[in-house]
Every structure is written in structure tokens, then in C-alpha cells.
C-alpha positions in Angstrom: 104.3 62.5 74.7 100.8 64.0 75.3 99.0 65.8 72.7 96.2 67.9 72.7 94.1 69.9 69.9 93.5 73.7 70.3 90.7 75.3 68.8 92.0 79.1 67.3 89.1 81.2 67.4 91.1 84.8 66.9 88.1 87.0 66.3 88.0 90.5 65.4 89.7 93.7 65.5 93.3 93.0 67.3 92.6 89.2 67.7 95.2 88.1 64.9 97.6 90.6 66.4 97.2 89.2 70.0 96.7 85.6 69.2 99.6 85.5 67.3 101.8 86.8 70.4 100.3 84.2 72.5 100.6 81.2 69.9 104.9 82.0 70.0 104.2 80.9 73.6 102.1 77.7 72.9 105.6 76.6 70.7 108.0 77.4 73.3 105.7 75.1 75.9 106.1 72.5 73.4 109.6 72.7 73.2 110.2 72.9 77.1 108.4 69.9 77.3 107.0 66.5 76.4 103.9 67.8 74.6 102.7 68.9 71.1 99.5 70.9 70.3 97.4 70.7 67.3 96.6 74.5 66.3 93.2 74.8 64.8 92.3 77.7 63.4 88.6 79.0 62.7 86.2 81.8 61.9 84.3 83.3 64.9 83.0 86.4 65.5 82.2 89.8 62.9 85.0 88.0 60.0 83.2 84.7 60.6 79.8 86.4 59.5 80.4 88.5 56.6 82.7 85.3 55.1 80.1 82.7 56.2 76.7 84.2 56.7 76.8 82.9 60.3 79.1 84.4 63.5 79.9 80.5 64.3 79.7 78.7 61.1 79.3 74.9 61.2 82.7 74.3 60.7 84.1 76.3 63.5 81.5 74.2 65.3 83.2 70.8 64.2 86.2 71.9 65.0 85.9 73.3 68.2 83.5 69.8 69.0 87.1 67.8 68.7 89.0 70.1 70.5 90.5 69.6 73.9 90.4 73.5 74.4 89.4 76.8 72.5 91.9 79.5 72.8 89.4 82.6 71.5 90.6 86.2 70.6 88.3 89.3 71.1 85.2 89.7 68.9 82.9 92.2 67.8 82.7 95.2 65.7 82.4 99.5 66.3 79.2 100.8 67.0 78.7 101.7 63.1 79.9 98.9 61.7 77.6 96.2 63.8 74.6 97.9 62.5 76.0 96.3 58.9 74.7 92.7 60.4 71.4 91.7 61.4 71.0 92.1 65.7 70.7 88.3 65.9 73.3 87.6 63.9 76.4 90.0 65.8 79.2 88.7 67.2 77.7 88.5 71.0 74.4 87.0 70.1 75.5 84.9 67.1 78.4 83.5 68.2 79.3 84.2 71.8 76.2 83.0 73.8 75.7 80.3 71.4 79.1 78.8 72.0 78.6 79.2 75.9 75.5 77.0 75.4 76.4 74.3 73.6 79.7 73.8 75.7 77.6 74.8 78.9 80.8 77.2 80.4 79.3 77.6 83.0 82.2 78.8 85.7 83.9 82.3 84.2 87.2 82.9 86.1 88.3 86.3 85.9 91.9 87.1 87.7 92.2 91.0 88.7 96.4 90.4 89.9 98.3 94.2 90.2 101.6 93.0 92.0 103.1 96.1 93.9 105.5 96.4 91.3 103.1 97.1 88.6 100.9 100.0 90.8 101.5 102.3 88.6 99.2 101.3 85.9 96.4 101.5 88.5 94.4 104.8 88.9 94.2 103.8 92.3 96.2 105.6 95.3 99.6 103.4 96.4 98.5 103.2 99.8 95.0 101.5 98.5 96.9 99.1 96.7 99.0 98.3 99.6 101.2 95.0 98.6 99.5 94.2 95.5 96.1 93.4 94.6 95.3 89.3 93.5 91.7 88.2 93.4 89.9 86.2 91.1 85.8 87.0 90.3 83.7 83.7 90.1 80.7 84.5 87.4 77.9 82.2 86.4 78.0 82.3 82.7 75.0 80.4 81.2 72.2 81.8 83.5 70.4 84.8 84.6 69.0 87.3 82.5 71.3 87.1 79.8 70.2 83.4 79.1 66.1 84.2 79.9 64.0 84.4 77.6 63.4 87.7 75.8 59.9 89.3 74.3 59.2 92.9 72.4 56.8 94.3 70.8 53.5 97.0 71.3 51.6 96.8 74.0 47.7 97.6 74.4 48.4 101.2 74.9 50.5 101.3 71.8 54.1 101.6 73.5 56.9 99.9 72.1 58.2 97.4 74.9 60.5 94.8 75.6 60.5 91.9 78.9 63.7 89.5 79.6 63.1 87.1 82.0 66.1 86.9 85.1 65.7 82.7 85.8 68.3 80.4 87.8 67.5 77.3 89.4 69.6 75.7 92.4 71.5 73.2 90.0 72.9 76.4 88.1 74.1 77.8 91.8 74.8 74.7 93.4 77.3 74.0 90.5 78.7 77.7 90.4 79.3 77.7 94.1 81.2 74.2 94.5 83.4 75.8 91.7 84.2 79.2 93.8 84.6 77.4 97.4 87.1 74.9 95.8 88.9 77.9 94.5 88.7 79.3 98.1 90.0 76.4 99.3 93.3 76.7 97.5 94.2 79.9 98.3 93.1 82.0 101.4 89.7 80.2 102.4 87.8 83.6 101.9 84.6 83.7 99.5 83.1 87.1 98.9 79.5 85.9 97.8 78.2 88.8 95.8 74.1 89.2 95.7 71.4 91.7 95.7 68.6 89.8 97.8 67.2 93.2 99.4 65.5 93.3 95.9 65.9 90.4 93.8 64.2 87.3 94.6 67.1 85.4 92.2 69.6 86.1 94.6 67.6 85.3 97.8 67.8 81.9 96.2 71.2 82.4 95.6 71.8 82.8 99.1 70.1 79.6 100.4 71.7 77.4 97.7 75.2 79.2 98.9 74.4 78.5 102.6 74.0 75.0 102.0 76.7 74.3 99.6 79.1 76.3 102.3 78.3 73.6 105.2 80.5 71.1 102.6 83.6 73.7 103.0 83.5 74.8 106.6 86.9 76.3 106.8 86.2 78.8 104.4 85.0 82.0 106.0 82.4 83.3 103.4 81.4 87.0 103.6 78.2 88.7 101.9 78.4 91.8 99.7 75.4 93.8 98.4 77.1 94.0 94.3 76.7 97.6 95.1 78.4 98.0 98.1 81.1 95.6 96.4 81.0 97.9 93.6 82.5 100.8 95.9 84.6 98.0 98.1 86.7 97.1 95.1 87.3 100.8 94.6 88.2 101.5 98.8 89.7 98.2 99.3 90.1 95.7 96.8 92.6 94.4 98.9 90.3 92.9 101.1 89.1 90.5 98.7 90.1 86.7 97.3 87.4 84.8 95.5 84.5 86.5 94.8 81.2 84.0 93.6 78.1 86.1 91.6 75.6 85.9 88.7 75.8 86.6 85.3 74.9 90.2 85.1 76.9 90.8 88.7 80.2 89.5 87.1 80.1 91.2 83.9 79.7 94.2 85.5 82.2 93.9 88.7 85.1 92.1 86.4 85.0 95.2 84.1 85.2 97.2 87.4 88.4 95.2 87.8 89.9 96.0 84.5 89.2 99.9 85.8 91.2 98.9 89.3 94.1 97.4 87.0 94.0 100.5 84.3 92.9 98.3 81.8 90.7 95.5 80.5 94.0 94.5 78.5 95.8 92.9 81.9 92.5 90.5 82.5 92.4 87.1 80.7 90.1 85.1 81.6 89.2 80.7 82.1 85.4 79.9 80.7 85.1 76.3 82.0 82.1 73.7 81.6 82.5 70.3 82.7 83.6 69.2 79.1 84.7 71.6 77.6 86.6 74.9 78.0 87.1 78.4 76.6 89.7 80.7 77.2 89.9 85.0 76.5 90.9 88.1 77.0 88.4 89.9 78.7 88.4 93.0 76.7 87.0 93.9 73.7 88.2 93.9 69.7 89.2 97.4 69.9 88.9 98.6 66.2 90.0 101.8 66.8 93.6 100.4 67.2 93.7 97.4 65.1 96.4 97.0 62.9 99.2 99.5 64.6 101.1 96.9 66.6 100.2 98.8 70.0 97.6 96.1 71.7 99.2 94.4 74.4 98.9 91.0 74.1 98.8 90.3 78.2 95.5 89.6 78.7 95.6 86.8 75.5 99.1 85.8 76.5 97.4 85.4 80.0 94.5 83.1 78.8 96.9 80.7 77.2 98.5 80.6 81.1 94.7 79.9 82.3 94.8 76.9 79.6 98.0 75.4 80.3 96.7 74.7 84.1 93.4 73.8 83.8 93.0 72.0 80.9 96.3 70.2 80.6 97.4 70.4 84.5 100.9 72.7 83.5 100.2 74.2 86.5 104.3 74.9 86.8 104.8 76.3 83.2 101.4 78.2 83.5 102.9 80.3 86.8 106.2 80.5 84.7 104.0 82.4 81.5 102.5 84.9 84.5 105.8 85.6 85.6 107.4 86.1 81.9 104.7 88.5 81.3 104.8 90.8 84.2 108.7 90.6 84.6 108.7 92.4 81.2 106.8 95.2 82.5 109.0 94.7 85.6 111.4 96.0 83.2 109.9 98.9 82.3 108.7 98.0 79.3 104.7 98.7 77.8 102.4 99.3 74.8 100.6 102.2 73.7 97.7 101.2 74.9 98.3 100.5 78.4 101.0 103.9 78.9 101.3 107.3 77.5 104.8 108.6 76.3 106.5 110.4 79.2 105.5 107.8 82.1 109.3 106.3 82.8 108.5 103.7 80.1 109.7 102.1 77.4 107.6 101.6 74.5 107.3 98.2 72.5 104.8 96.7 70.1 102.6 94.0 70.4 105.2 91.5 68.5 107.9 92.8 71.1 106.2 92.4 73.7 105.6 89.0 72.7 108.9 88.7 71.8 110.2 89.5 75.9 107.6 87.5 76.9 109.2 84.1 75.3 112.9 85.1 75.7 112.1 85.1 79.7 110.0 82.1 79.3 112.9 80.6 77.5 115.6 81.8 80.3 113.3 79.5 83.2 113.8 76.6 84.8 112.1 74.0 83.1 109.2 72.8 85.6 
């Protein structure tokens, strides 16, 4: 019997809502099979602050030091209501980039996956989205001008101004890239390396580090995208596209672009890995606006646990089982509120129902 420890971060806004959903999951996995988990919960994010004084208290920090993986909901706060805690101390700077430091997640994998039978929550024409769309975006997490350092004040001429420093070196690629051509490797031996070298110095490095590190994998045909002219590919032809490898600020950018492609951030989890430690999450935000109302889908959370299950505790079987659960229940023509509108042909469900669907097909599977 194998047992691991799960760190609960649930966060902010619909976090409790979601993580719940995806926790019923987590128990069913346990039943199907020779394996217990150790839920433990902790404060992170907006709720951790105004309880603790601190986004990611010390105790969330011991607890998520003996876990074997952190499962973390959506954080952050409205517009208004950040402004109630000190700029250092939000969610994003307090806790977020912190955590991604001291575990040093460096490899973000984002899944943008639309099978044909789902098209219609895409804004995108049928005949664009073809067969389906299945990529996965590759982003360097704990570089780049997120991670440089950061100056403001007046200058000599009076103004008010403010410097961040974009900085990588070719360990931070080298690593990145191994991670994204191994990926390639597994499924169609395509890398879509993502860069902006006709300006940026960063990613004319990039490019060399990439060049070299692609002489290891020659069977994988890499092709080079300017991020804006990838930008308007994903829109023309996402299609075309399998693994994509960028930096920081590319991937933040681009894997929102993919929650556009999708019709929502709600149907992207995403798999924050470092070399000991991993994070798992929706990629959306807290959503405030609709906290509380039992309309979040729970997809993108439900989807992270999937992430998990394969590549922190190799279920790779029961993790393609939770992916199929999840979009056979919209195969059914069922949704939430906040990924349909009344009057589209579908049938709408709350968060705990969708949940709910999502276990009794998980439950109906072949055990793997």
C-alpha cells in the first residue's frame, strides 16, 4: 500500500468550492486502488493573510515542506479588495512567487485539450478546430522578468520611475528545454520553441541553449515562432501545434490565450514541477464575483488532481481515466453557469454536481 501526503492549499474566492469537487475524486482513487493519501489542509493566499499576517504563513510552509505534492486552489482578491493588503504582501507576491522559489517549479505545464466533441465551447470556427485541439504550453516559471530584480523611485528630473531587470542564464533554459523535448518525445516529436530574438537579447540566448539541447533529441522536429506571430497562430491554427517551450512572461501570456481558444480559463489545470517538489492548479483566477453560488466548474481543479496522479505518483492509467470522466460529463450535455449560457442545448448543474458526474463515471471504469 503506498501512501503519500497532499498539501491542500484551497485559496481564495471559489477555491473551497472547487477543491472540494476534486478531493471526492482523490477518495475514489483511493478506493480503486492500493493507495491512501494524507489530506493536509493549509492557509494560502488573501484568507491566509488577513488570518495570519502573511499570504504563506510558516505553517503552510512546514506543511507543504513534508508533502509529497501540493494540490493549490485559485488565489487572490477583486481589484478593491487587494488594495486592503500591503502590495508585497498580496496573494501573487506574498505567496505565489515565494512558493515557486523555495520549491524551484521550474517547468509549468499547461494542457489547452478541446476534443471535437466539446467545440462548442470554443469561440473559434468548427472548421479551425478541425478534429480537436490537444497541446500542452511549456513555461519557465522561476526566471525572467518576473523573478529580476525590481527598482522605483524619482529620478534626477523628478519623474516617478520604475526598472525590472529580464535575467536567465543557460542552466534556467538548458533545464526548461530538456523538460519540453522529453514531452515531445512522448507524443508527436514536434516542439514549437516560442521567442522574440529580433528584439530581445534573453531569447537570442534562448535560442542557442535550445539549439544545443535539440542535438540530444534529434527526432524531434523543432519549429521557431516569433510569441507574436504565435499569438495569431494559436488563433488561425492551433491545430498545428503540440508542445510549445517559452519564458516566463511568453507563457503567462500565450496559456491565457489558450483559455480564450477553449472559452474559458476554467478547462485549463495546470502541473508546476521542480525537481523535488511539485505544485499543481487551476490556471484561472479566484473569481470573487461568483464565489459562493455553486456555478464554478470544478474542471480545471478536477484536472490538476489528473496532472498529480501521473506525475507525482505515476497513475498514469487512473489519471487518463479522471480526463475522460470529466469531459464525458460534458459529452453528456451537461455544464455550469460559468462556462454556458441558458438556451445553448445544455443542461445546467452546479459545481457539487458536476463533481458528483465526474466520480459516478470514474466509479463506472475499469480499474487500471
Amino acid at each position: 500500500m503506498k501512501h503519500y501526503k497532499i498539501a491542500v492549499l484551497a485559496g481564495d474566492g471559489i477555491g473551497p468550492e472547487i477543491t472540494h469537487e476534486a478531493l471526492k475524486v482523490l477518495e475514489l482513487i483511493e478506493e480503486r486502488n492500493a493507495v491512501t493519501f494524507e489530506l493536509m489542509p493549509a492557509a494560502f493566499g488573501a484568507c491566509a493573510y488577513f488570518e495570519f499576517g502573511d499570504a504563506f504563513p510558516q505553517g503552510t510552509i512546514d506543511i507543504c515542506d513534508k508533502a509529497d505534492a501540493i494540490l493549490k486552489g485559485p488565489i487572490g482578491l477583486s481589484h478593491e479588495e487587494s488594495k486592503k493588503i500591503p502590495v508585497d504582501k498580496q496573494p501573487e507576491r506574498g505567496a505565489l512567487l515565494p512558493m515557486r522559489r523555495r520549491y524551484n517549479t521550474y517547468a509549468n505545464f499547461r494542457p489547452v485539450s478541446l476534443p471535437k466533441a466539446l467545440a462548442h465551447f470554443s469561440p473559434l470556427k468548427p472548421e479551425i478546430i478541425g478534429e480537436g485541439i490537444d497541446l500542452i504550453m511549456v513555461r519557465e516559471l522561476v526566471g525572467g522578468l518576473y523573478f529580476g530584480s525590481k527598482e522605483r523611485g524619482i529620478n534626477d528630473q523628478g519623474l516617478r520611475y520604475v526598472k525590472e531587470t529580464l535575467e536567465y542564464d543557460e542552466l534556467q533554459i538548458r533545464r526548461i528545454m530538456h523538460q519540453a523535448f522529453k514531452l515531445a518525445m512522448k507524443r508527436r516529436k514536434l516542439l514549437h520553441n516560442i521567442h522574440k530574438s529580433n528584439v530581445l537579447m534573453s531569447s537570442v540566448l534562448w535560442n542557442e541553449v535550445m539549439e544545443e539541447v535539440a542535438k540530444e533529441y534529434p527526432e524531434v522536429e523543432v519549429v521557431n515562432y516569433l510569441v507574436d506571430a504565435a499569438a495569431t497562430a494559436l488563433c488561425l491554427k492551433p491545430t498545428q501545434f503540440d508542445v510549445m517551450v517559452m519564458e516566463n512572461m511568453f507563457g503567462d501570456i500565450l496559456s491565457d490565450q489558450g483559455g480564450g481558444i477553449l472559452g474559458s480559463l476554467g478547462l485549463m489545470p495546470s502541473a508546476c514541477l521542480g525537481d523535488d517538489k511539485a505544485y499543481y492548479e487551476p490556471s484561472h483566477g479566484s473569481a470573487p464575483d461568483i464565489a459562493g453560488k455553486g456555478i464554478a466548474n470544478p474542471y480545471s481543479m478536477i484536472g490538476s488532481v489528473a496532472m498529480m496522479l501521473e506525475s507525482s505518483f505515476g497513475m498514469d492509467g487512473e489519471a487518463k481515466n479522471v480526463w475522460a470522466a470529466m469531459q464525458g460529463v460534458f459529452a453528456d450535455g451537461y455544464s455550469t453557469a460559468d462556462l454556458s449560457k441558458s438556451g445553448s442545448g445544455v443542461v445546467m448543474i452546479s459545481t457539487q454536481q458536476f463533481g458528483d458526474k465526474v466520480v459516478e463515471k470514474l466509479r463506472a471504469m475499469p480499474k487500471v
